[in-house]
ROTIGU-890048 format. One record per residue (C-alpha): residue number from 0; chain; x, z, y. Coordinates in nm, 2 decimals, m for minus. Last residue first. Layout:
! ROTIGU-890048
+------+-------+--------+--------+--------+
: resi : chain :     xx :     zz :     yy :
+------+-------+--------+--------+--------+
:  NUM :     A :      X :      Z :      Y :
...
+------+-------+--------+--------+--------+
//
This chain:
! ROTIGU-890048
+------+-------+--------+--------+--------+
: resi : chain :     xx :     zz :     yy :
+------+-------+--------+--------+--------+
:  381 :     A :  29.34 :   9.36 :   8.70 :
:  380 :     A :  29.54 :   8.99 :   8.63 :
:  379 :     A :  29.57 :   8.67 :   8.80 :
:  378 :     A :  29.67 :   8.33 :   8.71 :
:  377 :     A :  29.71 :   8.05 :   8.95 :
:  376 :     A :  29.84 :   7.69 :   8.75 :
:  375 :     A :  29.99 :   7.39 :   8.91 :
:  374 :     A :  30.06 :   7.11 :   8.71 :
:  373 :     A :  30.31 :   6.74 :   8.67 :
:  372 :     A :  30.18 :   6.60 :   8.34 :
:  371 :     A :  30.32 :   6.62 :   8.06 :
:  370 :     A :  30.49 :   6.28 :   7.92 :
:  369 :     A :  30.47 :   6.01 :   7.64 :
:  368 :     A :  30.80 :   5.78 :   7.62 :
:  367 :     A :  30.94 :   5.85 :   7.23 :
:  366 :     A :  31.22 :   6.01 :   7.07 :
:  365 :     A :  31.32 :   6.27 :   7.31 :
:  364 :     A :  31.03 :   6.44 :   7.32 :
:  363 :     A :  30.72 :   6.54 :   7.57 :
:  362 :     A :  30.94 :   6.41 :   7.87 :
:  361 :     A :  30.88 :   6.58 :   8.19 :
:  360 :     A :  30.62 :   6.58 :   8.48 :
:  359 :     A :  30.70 :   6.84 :   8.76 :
:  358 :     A :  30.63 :   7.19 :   8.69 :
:  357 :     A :  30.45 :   7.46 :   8.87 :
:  356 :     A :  30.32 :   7.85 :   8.94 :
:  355 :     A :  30.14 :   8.05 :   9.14 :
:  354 :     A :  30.10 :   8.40 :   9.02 :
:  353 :     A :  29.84 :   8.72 :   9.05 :
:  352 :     A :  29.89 :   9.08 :   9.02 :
:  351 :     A :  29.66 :   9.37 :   8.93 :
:  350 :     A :  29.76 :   9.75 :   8.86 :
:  349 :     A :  29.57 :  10.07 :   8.83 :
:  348 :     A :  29.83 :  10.37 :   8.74 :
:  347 :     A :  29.72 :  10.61 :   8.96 :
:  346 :     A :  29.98 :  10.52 :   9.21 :
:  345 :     A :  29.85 :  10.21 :   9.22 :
:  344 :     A :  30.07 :   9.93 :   9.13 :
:  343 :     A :  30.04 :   9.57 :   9.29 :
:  342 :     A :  30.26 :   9.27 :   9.23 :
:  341 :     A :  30.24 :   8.96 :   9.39 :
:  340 :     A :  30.42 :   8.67 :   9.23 :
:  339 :     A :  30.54 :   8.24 :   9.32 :
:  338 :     A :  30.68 :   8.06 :   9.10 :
:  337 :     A :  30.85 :   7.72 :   9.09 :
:  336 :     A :  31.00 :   7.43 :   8.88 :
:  335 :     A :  31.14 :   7.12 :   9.00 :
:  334 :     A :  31.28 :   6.79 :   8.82 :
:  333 :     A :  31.14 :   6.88 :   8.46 :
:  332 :     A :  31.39 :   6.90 :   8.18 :
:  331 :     A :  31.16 :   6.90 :   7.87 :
:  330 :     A :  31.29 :   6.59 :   7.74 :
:  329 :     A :  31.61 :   6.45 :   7.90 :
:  328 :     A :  31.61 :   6.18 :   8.15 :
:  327 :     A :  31.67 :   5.81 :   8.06 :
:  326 :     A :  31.95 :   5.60 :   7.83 :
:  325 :     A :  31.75 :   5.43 :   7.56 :
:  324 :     A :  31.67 :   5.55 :   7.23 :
:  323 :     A :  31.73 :   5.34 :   6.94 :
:  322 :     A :  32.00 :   5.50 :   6.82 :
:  321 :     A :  32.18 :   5.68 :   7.17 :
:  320 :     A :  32.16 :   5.58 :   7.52 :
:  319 :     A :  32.32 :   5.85 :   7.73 :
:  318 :     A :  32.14 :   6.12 :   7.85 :
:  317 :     A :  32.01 :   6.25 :   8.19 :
:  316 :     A :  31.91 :   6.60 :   8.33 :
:  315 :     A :  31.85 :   6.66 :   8.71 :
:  314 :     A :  31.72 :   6.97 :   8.76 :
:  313 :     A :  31.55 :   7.21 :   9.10 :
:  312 :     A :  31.46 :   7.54 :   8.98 :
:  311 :     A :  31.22 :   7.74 :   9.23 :
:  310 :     A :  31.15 :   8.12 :   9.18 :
:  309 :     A :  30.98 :   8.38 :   9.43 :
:  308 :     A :  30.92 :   8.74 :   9.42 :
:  307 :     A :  30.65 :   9.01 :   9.62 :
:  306 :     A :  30.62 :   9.38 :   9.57 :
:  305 :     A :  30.35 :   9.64 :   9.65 :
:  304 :     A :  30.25 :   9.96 :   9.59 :
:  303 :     A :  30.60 :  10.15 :   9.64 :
:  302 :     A :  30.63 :   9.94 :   9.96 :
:  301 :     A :  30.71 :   9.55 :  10.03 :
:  300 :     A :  30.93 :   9.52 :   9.72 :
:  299 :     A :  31.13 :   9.19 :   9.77 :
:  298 :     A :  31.23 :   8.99 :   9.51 :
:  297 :     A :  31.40 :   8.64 :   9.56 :
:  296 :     A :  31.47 :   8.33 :   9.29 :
:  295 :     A :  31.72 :   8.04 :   9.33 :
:  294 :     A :  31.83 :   7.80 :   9.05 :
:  293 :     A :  32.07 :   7.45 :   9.15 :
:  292 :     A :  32.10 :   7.18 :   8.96 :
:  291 :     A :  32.28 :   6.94 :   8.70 :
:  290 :     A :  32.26 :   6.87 :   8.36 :
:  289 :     A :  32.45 :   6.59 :   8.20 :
:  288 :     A :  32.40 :   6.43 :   7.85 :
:  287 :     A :  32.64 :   6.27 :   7.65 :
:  286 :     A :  32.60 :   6.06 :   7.26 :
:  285 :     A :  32.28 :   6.18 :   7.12 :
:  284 :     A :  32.30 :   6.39 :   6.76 :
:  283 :     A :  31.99 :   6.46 :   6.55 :
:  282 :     A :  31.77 :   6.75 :   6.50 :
:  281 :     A :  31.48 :   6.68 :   6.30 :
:  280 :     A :  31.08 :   6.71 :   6.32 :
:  279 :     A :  30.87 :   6.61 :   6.06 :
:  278 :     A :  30.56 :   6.38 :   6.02 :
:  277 :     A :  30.46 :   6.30 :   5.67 :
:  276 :     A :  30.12 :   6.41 :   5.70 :
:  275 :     A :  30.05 :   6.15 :   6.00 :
:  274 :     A :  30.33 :   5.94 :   6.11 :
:  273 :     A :  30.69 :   5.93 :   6.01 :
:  272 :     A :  31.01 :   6.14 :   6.22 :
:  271 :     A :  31.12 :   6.28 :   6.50 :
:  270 :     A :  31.39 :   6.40 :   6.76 :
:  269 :     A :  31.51 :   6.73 :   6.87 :
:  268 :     A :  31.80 :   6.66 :   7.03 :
:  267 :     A :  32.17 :   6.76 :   7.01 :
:  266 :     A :  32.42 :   6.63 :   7.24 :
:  265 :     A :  32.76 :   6.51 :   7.13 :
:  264 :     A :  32.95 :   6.60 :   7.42 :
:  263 :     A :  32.72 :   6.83 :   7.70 :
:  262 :     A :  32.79 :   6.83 :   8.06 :
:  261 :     A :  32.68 :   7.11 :   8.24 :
:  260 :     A :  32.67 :   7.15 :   8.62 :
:  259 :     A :  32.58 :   7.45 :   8.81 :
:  258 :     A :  32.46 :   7.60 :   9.16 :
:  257 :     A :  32.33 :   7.99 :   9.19 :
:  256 :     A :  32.13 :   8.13 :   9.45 :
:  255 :     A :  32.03 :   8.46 :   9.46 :
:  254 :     A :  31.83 :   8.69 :   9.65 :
:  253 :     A :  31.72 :   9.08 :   9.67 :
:  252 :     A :  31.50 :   9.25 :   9.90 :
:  251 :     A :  31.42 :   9.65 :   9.92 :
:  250 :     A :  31.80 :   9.70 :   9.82 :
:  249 :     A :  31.85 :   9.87 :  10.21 :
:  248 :     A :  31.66 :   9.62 :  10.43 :
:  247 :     A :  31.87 :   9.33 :  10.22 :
:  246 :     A :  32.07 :   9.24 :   9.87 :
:  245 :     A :  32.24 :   8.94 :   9.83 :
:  244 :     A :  32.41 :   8.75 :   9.53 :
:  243 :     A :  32.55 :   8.37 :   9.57 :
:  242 :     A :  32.68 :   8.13 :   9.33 :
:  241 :     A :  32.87 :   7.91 :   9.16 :
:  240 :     A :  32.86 :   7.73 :   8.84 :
:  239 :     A :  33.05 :   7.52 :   8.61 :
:  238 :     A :  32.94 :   7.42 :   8.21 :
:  237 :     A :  33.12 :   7.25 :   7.94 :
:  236 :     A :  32.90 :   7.24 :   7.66 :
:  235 :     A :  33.02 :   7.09 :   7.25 :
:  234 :     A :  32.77 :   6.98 :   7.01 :
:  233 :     A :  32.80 :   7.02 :   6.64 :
:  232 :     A :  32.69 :   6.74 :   6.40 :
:  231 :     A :  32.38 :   6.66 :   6.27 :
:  230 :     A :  32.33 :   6.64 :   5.84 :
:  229 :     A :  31.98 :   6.51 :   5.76 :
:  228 :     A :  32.04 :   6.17 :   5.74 :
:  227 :     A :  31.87 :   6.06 :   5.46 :
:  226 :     A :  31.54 :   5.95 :   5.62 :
:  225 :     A :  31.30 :   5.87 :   5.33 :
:  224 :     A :  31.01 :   5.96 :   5.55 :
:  223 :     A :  30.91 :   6.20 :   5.31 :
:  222 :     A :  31.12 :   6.46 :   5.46 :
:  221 :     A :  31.50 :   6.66 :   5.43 :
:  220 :     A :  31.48 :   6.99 :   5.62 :
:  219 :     A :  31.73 :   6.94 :   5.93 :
:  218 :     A :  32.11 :   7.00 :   5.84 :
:  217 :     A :  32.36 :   7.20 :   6.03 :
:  216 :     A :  32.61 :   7.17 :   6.35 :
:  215 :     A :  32.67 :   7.47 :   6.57 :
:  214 :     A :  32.58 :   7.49 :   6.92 :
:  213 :     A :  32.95 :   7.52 :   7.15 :
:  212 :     A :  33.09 :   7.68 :   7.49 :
:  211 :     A :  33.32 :   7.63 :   7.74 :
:  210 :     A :  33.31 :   7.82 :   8.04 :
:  209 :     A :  33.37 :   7.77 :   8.40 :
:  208 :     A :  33.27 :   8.05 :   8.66 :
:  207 :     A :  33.21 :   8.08 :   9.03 :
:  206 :     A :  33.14 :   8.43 :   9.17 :
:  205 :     A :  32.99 :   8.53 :   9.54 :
:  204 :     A :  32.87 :   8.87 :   9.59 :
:  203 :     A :  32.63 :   8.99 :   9.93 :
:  202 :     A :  32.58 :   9.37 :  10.00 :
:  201 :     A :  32.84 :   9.59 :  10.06 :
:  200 :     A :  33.02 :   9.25 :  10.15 :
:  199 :     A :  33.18 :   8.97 :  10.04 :
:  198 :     A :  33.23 :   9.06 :   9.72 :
:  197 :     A :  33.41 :   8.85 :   9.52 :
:  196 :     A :  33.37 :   8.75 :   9.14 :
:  195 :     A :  33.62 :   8.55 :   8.96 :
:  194 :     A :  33.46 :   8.42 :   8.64 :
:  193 :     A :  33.67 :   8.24 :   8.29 :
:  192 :     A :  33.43 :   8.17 :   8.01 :
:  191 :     A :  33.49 :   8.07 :   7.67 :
:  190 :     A :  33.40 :   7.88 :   7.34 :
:  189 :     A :  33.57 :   7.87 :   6.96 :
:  188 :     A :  33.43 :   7.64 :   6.67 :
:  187 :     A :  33.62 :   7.68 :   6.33 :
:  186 :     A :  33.40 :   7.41 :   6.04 :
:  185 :     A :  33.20 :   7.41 :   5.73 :
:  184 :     A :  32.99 :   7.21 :   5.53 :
:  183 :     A :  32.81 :   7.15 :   5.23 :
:  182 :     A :  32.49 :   6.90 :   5.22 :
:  181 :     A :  32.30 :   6.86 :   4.91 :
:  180 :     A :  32.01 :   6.56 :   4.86 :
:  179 :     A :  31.79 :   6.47 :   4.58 :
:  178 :     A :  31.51 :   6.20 :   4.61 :
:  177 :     A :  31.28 :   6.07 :   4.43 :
:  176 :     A :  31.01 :   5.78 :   4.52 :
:  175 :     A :  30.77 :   5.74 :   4.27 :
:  174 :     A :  30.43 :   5.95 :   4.42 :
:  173 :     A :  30.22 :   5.61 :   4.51 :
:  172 :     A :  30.16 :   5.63 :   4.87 :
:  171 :     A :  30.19 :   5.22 :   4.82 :
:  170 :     A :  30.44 :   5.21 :   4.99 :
:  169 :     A :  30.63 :   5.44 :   4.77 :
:  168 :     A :  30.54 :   5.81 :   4.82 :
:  167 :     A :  30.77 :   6.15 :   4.77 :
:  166 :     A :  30.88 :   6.34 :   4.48 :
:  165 :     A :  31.16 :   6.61 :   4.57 :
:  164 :     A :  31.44 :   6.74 :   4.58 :
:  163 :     A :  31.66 :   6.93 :   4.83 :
:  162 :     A :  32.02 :   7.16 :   4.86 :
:  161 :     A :  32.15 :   7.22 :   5.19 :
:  160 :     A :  32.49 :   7.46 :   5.25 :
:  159 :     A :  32.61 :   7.58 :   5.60 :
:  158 :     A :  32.95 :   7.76 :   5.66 :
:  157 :     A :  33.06 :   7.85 :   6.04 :
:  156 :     A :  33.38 :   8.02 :   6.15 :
:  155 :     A :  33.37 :   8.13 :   6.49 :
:  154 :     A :  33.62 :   8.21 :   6.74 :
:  153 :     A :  33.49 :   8.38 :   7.07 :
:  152 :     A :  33.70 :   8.43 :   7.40 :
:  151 :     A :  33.55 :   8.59 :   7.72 :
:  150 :     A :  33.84 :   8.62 :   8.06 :
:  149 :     A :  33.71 :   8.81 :   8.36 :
:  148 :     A :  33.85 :   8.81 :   8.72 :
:  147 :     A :  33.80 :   9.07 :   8.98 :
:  146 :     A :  33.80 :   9.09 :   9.43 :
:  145 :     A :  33.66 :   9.32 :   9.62 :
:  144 :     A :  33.92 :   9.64 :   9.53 :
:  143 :     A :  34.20 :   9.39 :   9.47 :
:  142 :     A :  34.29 :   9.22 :   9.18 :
:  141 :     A :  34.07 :   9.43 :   8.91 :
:  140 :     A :  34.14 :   9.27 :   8.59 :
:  139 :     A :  33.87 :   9.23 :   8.28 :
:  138 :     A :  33.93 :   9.13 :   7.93 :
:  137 :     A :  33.64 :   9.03 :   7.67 :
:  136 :     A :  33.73 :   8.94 :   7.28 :
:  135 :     A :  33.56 :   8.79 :   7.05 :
:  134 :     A :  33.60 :   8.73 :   6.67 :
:  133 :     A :  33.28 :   8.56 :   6.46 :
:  132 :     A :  33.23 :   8.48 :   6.10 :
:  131 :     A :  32.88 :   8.27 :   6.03 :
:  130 :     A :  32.69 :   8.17 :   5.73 :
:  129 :     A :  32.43 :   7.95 :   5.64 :
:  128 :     A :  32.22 :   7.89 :   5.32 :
:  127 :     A :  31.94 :   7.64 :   5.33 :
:  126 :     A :  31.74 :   7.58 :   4.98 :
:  125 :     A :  31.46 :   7.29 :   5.02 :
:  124 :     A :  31.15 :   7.16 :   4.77 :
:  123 :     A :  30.98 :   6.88 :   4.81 :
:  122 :     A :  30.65 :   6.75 :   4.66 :
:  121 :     A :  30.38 :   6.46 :   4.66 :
:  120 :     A :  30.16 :   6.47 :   4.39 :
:  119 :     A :  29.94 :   6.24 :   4.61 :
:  118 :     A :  29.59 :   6.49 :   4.70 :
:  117 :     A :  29.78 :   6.81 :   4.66 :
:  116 :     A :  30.02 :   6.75 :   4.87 :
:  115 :     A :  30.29 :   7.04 :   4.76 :
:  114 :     A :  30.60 :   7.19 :   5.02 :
:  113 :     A :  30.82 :   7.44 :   4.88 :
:  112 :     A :  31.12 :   7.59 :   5.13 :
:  111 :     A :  31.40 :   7.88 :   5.04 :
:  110 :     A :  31.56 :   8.01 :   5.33 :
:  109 :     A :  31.93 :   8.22 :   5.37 :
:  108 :     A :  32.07 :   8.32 :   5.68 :
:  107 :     A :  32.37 :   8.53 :   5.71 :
:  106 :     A :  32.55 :   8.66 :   6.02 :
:  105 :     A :  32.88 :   8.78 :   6.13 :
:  104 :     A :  33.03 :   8.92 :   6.40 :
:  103 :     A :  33.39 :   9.10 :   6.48 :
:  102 :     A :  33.47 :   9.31 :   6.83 :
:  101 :     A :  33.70 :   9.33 :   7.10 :
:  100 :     A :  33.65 :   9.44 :   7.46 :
:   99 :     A :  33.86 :   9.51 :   7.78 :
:   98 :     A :  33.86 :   9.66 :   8.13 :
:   97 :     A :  34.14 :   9.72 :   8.36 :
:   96 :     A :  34.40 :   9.48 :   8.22 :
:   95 :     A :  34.74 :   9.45 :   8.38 :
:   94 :     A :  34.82 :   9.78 :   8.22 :
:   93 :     A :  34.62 :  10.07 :   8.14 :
:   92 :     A :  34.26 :  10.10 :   8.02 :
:   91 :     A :  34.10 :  10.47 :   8.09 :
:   90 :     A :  33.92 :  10.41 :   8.43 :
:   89 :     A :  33.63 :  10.30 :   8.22 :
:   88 :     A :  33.61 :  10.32 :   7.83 :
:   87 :     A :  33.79 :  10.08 :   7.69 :
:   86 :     A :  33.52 :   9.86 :   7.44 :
:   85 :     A :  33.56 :   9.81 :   7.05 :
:   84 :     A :  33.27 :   9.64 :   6.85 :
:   83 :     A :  33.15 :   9.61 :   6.53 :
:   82 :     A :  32.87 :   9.32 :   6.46 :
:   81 :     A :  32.61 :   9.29 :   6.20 :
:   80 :     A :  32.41 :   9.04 :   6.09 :
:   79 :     A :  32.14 :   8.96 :   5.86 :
:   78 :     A :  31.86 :   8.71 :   5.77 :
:   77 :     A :  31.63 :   8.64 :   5.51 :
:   76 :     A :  31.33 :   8.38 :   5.51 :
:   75 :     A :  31.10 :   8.28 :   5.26 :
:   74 :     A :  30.88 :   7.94 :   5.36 :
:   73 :     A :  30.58 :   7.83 :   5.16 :
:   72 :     A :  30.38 :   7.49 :   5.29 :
:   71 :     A :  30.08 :   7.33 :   5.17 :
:   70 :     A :  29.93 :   7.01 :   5.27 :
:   69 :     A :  29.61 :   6.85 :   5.19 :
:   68 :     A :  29.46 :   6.47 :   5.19 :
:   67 :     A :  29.17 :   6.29 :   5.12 :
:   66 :     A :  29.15 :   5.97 :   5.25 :
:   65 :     A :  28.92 :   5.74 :   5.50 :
:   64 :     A :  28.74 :   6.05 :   5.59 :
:   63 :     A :  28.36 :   6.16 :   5.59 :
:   62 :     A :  28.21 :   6.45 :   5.75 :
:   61 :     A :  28.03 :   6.30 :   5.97 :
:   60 :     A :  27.88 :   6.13 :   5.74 :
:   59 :     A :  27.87 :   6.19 :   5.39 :
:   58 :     A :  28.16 :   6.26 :   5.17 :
:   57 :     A :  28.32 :   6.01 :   4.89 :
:   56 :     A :  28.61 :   5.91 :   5.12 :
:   55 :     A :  28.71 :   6.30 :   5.18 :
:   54 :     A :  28.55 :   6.62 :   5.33 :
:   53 :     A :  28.75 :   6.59 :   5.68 :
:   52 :     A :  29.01 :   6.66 :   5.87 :
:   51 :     A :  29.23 :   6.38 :   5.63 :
:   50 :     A :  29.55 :   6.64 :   5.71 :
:   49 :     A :  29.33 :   6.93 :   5.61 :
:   48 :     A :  29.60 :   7.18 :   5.65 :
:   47 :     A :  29.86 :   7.52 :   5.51 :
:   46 :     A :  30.09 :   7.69 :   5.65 :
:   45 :     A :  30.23 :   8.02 :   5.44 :
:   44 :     A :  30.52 :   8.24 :   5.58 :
:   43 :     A :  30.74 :   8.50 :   5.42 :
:   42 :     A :  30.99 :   8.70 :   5.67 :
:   41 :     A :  31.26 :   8.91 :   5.54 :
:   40 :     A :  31.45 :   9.06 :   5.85 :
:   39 :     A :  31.82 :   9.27 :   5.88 :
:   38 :     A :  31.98 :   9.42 :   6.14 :
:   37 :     A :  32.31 :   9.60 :   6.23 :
:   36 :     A :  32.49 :   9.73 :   6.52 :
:   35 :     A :  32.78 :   9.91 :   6.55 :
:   34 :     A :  32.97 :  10.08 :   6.87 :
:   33 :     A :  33.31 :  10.19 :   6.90 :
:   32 :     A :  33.41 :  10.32 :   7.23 :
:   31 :     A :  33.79 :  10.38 :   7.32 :
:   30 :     A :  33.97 :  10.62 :   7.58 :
:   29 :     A :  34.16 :  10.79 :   7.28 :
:   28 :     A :  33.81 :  10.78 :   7.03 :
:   27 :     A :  33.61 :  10.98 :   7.27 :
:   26 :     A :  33.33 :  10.80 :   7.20 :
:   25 :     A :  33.10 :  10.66 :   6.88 :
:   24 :     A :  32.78 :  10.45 :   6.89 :
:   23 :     A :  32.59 :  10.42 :   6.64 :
:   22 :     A :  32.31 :  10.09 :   6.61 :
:   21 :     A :  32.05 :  10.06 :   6.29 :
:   20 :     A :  31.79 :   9.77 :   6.24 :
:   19 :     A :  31.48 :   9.70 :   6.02 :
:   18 :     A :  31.29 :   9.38 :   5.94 :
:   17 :     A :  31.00 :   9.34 :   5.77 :
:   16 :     A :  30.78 :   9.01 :   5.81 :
:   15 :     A :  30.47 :   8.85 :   5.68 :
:   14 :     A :  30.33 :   8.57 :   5.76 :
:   13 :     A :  29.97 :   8.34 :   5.77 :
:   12 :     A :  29.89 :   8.04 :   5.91 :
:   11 :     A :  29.58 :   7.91 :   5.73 :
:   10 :     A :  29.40 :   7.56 :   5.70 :
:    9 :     A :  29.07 :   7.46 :   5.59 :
:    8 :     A :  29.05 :   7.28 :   5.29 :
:    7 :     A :  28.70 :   7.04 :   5.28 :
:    6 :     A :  28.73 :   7.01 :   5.64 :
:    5 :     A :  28.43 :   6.89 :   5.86 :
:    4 :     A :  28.43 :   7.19 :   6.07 :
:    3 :     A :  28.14 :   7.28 :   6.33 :
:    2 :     A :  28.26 :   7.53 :   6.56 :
:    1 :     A :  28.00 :   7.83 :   6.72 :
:    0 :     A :  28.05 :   8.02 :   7.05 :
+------+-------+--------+--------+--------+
//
């Protein structure tokens, strides 16, 4: 198959990554195991495009364009983290507390961004620094030989810094326009999760849960759109479920249905900004949004050969209004989702399977009215 290209400065997508990571694990300590794990990734990426998609004003047809335009992007990336951990090993806690876990997180993230138009002199260039401290802590109590509670607790202390500069376009995409922005902030943000679990049976477990939990605030890479308000603010989740385990015919099939509500305070949303090659993405803060549902999905392995499962999500997510965005349902939420697999595995080793799947339509973004259409895909594989 052969592509005609027009582009005078064809684009690349290129990266290059190393990361490494390390986990011990250490028991017998007294009835305690201490476990470490750390990683660490360097990641360099270069993105490059055409954004005229063609030769320029001066070329020839076809390959003409009303402008000439190119974009280059360099993006260096480090991240770390490591986390020590305590856990009681089981039957050895004593007390009103039968199982329990501590442990101490942190991570570090630290990006350097140059973007260069080389048709405008256009330019921006971004340092993001963010770190995190984290305590948690997990306790579990046995109240009866069917019946248990578990308590989570995380405190986190978050730290984000944003320097930018740049030379952008005036309206007449002449390169005048300066800007310079820093952000620096920090702020404690602690979440949690209380369960009680019963077992109703051998073979069927009921649980319902509430938990509070949190996404950090930061700052979205500052753009030629002159929007200034790259600082968004953290977004608090209160979520509830229920639900329903089973297993049947000896394990051979397994169900569950689960039932939740989240509500979310200050939402974040991915929203957008400018046309063309000043187009960016941003994160930005809503007012409310509710999510509300109920997930099911079954396995059932026929035989050793064969095996059969089933998914279907049925969601109902709205927001508030919020800017200039009215109050409708959240982007990529759709109303129902499903699935449907066969699995086959030859005792050889020769396999093949094939899905159904679907979605209902959704919203493509929060910032504008365009929407995917509803679909149903088959797929199969030998």
């Amino acid at each position: 198959t052969g592509f005609t290209v027009f582009s005078d400065q064809p684009g690349r997508d290129e990266q290059e990554s190393k990361a490494a990571s390390i986990r011990g694990t250490f028991i017998d300590l007294n009835g305690v195991q201490l476990s470490s794990t750390t990683t660490y990734i360097d990641t360099n990426t270069f993105y490059s495009y055409d954004g005229d998609w063609g030769d320029g004003p001066n070329a020839t047809a076809p390959s003409n364009s009303f402008y000439d335009d190119a974009l280059a992007l360099w993006r260096d990336r480090t991240v770390y983290s490591q986390e020590i951990r305590l856990d009681s090993e089981t039957g050895k806690s004593k007390g009103y507390i039968d199982r329990w876990t501590v442990g101490f997180y942190t991570q570090g993230l630290k990006e350097t961004g140059r973007a260069r138009w080389t048709s405008g002199g256009y330019r921006w260039n971004t340092d993001f620094e963010s770190e995190a401290y984290a305590l948690f802590g997990q306790i579990g109590k046995d109240i009866t030989a069917e019946r248990r509670l578990t308590l989570q607790l995380r405190g986190e202390y978050y730290t984000v810094d944003v320097q930018a500069d740049g030379l952008g376009p005036d309206i007449n995409y002449a390169p005048t326009v300066v800007f310079d922005y820093a952000l620096n902030d920090s702020e404690f943000l602690w979440g949690g999760t209380l369960t009680y679990e019963q077992d109703l049976s051998a073979n069927a477990l009921s649980f319902v849960s509430l938990s509070r939990a949190y996404k950090a605030g930061g700052a979205s890479t500052p753009n030629f759109t002159q929007n200034d308000q790259i600082k968004y603010d953290s977004e608090i989740l209160w979520n509830a479920e229920t639900g329903l385990r089973n297993r049947f015919w000896g394990g051979a099939l397994s169900t569950s249905l689960t039932a939740f509500f989240l509500y979310r305070e200050n939402a974040q949303f991915r929203d957008s900004k400018g046309v063309g090659s000043f187009f960016d993405y941003i994160t930005v803060n809503g007012k409310s949004a509710k999510h509300y549902g109920i997930e099911s999905d079954a396995a059932w392995t026929i035989n050793p050969n064969w095996k059969l499962s089933a998914s279907l999500g049925l969601l109902k997510a709205t927001r508030e209004s919020y800017a200039n965005n009215e109050a409708r349902e959240v982007a990529n939420a759709p109303s129902y989702n499903y699935s449907l697999r066969l699995d086959y595995l030859n005792d050889n080793g020769i396999f093949a399977n094939t899905t159904l799947s679907g979605s209902d339509s959704y919203y493509e973004s929060n910032s504008h009215d365009e929407k995917r259409s509803a679909f149903t895909v088959v797929n199969a594989a030998l």
